[in-house]
C-alpha positions in Angstrom: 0.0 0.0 0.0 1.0 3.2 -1.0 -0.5 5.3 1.3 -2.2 4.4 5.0 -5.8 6.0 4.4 -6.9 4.9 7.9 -4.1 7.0 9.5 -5.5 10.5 7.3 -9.4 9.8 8.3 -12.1 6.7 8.5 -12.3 3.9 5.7 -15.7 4.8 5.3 -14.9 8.4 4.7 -12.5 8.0 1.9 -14.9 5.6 0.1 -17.3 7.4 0.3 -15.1 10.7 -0.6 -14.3 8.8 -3.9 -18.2 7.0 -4.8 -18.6 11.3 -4.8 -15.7 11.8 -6.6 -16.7 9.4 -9.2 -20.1 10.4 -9.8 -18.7 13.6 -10.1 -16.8 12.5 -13.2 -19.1 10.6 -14.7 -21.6 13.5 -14.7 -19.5 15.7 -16.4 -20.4 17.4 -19.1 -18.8 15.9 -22.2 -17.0 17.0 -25.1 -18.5 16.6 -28.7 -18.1 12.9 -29.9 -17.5 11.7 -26.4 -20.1 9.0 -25.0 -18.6 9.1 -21.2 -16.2 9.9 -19.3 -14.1 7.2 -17.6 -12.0 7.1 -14.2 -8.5 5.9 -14.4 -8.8 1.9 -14.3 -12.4 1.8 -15.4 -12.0 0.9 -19.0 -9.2 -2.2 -17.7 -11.9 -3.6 -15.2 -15.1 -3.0 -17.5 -12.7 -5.2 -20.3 -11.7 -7.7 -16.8 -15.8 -8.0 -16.1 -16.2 -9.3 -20.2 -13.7 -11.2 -20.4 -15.1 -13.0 -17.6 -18.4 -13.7 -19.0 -17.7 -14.2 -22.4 -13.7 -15.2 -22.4 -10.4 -13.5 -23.7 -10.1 -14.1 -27.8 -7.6 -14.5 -29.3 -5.9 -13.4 -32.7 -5.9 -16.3 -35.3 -2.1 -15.9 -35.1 -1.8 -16.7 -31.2 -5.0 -19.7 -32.0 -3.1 -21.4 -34.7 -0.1 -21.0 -32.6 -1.5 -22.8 -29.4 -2.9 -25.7 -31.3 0.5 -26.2 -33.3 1.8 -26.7 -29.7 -1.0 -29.1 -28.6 -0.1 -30.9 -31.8 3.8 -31.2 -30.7 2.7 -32.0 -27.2 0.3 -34.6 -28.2 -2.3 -32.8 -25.8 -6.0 -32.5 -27.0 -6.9 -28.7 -28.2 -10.3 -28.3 -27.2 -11.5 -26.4 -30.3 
């Protein structure tokens, strides 16, 4: 941990500092052309939640790559 928020004020506080902080943010006006605006790390675990539901794909290179190595291995490729 970078920095001991306990020791500057209550837990509760600080998250509650930030959910206001957020919303903030997000209900800022926007420039022309721009849908929303994001918090640093939002975009990473909005991509982390999808890829959760729905899996990570992969580029045919990296695909072909993995089964080529299942081949060698003589290990079943599932797809």
């Amino acid at each position: 941990r970078a920095v001991n928020i306990e020791a500057l004020m209550e837990r509760e506080e600080f998250l509650a500092r930030i959910d206001r902080l957020i919303d903030e943010m997000h209900n800022t006006p926007t420039a022309p052309g721009v849908d929303r605006i994001y918090v640093p790390g939002e975009i990473e675990h909005l991509a982390l939640e999808e890829a959760k539901k729905i899996g990570v794909g992969l580029s045919p290179t990296a695909f072909n790559g993995l089964a080529e190595m299942a081949e060698r291995l003589n290990m079943d490729f599932p797809f």
